[in-house]
Structures are given as structure tokens and as C-alpha cells.
C-alpha positions in Angstrom: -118.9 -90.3 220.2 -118.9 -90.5 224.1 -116.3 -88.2 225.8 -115.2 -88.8 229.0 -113.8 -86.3 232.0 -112.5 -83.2 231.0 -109.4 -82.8 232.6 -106.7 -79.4 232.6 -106.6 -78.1 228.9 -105.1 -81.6 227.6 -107.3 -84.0 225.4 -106.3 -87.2 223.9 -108.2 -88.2 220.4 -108.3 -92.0 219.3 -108.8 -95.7 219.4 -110.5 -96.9 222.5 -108.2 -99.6 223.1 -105.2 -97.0 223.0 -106.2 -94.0 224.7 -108.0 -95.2 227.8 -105.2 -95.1 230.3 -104.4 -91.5 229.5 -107.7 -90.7 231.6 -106.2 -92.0 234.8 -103.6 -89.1 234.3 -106.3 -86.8 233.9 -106.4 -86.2 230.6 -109.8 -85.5 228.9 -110.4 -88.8 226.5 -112.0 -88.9 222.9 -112.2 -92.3 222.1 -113.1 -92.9 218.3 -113.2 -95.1 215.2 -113.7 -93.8 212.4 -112.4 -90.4 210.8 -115.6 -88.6 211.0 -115.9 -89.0 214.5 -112.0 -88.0 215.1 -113.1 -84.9 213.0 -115.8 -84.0 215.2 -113.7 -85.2 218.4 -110.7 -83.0 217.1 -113.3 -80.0 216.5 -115.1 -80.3 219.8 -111.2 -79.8 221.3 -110.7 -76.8 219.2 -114.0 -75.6 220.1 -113.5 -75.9 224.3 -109.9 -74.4 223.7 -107.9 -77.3 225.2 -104.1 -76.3 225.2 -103.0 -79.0 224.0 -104.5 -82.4 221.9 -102.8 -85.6 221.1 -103.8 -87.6 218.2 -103.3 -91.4 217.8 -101.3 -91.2 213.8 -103.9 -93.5 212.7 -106.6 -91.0 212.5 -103.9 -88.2 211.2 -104.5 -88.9 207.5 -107.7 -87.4 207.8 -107.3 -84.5 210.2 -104.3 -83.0 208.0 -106.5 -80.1 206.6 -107.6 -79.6 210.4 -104.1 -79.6 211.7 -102.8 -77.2 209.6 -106.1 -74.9 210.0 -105.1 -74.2 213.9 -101.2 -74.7 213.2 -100.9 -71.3 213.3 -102.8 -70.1 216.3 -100.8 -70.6 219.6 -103.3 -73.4 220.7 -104.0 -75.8 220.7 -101.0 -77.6 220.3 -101.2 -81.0 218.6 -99.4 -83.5 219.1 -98.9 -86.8 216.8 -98.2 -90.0 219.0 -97.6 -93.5 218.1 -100.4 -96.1 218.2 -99.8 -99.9 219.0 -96.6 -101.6 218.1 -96.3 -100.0 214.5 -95.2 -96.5 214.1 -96.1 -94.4 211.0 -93.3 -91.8 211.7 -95.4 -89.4 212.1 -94.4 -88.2 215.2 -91.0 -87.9 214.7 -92.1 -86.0 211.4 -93.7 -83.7 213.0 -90.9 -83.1 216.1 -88.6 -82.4 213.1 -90.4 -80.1 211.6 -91.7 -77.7 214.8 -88.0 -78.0 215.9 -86.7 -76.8 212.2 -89.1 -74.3 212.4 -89.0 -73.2 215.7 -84.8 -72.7 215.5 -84.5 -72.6 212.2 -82.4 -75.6 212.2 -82.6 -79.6 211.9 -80.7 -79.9 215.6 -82.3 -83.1 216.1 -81.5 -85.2 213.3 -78.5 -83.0 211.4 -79.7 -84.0 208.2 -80.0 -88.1 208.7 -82.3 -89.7 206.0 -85.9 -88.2 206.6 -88.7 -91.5 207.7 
């Protein structure tokens, strides 16, 4: 796993292909592929305290346990976004559910069928 630039407390974990632009706005890119090296990519972020990490959805499926580990903790805050042409949802899942929980109240949606 190669990263490139740190930038100010905002990393960006995922495909190559995907994620490269995001370093011309300064954020601090992770480009990987496979899910062990989005694991170690999402723990190095934990580890150098970034505020805030966006994951590609792709690699998701296997940071779930990880996600939830640091949900709690005020950072970092992760953040699911799309990758390519074909959503899996799981960004709009997750704004859903931080919104519900933050309010108490699905304000967003107000109870349309769930993705």
C-alpha cells in the first residue's frame, strides 16, 4: 500500500482509478485493492487521527466491524461514498441512519421504502 500526501485531517480509502483526483483537493489518498490493504489503509487513518475518512462502498463489506469499532468515538468520521456508475446504497444508508440517530427522526426520507 503506497500513500500519498497527507493533507488537513481528511483521508480518502479506495480504488486507484476512483480516488486519485481527491488529492488535487488536498485530501490525503489511500489507494487500494484488496480488503486487507483497505483494512490496513482504514487503520493507518485511525491510527494518525484523521477527522474524517471516506471509503469507496466497495471495500465497506469488509470494514463493517472497523466502522462500527470507532462509530462511537467523535472521530474519525467515516463517510461511505459511491464508487463508479453503480451505487450500492450505502451512502444513503448510512446518511439515514446518522440523521435518525442524530435527531431522533427519519427527516430525510419520512419513512419512504428503505434501499
Amino acid at each position: 500500500m503506497r500513500h500519498m500526501p497527507e493533507a488537513a485531517g481528511i483521508a480518502i480509502i479506495g480504488a486507484r482509478d476512483s480516488i486519485l483526483g481527491f488529492r488535487a483537493l488536498g485530501l490525503s489518498v489511500y489507494p487500494v485493492s484488496s480488503a486487507a490493504e483497505a483494512a490496513g489503509a482504514f487503520d493507518e487513518c485511525v491510527r494518525r487521527e484523521y477527522a474524517a475518512v471516506f471509503i469507496t462502498e466497495g471495500f465497506v463489506p469488509g470494514l463493517r466491524d472497523r466502522i462500527k469499532a470507532v462509530a462511537a468515538q467523535p472521530t474519525p468520521a467515516v463517510v461511505i461514498i459511491p464508487e463508479g456508475q453503480e451505487s450500492q446504497g450505502l451512502g444513503l444508508a448510512q446518511l439515514r441512519s446518522v440523521v435518525e440517530k442524530a435527531i431522533g427522526a427519519d427527516i430525510l426520507f419520512r419513512g419512504e421504502a428503505r434501499e
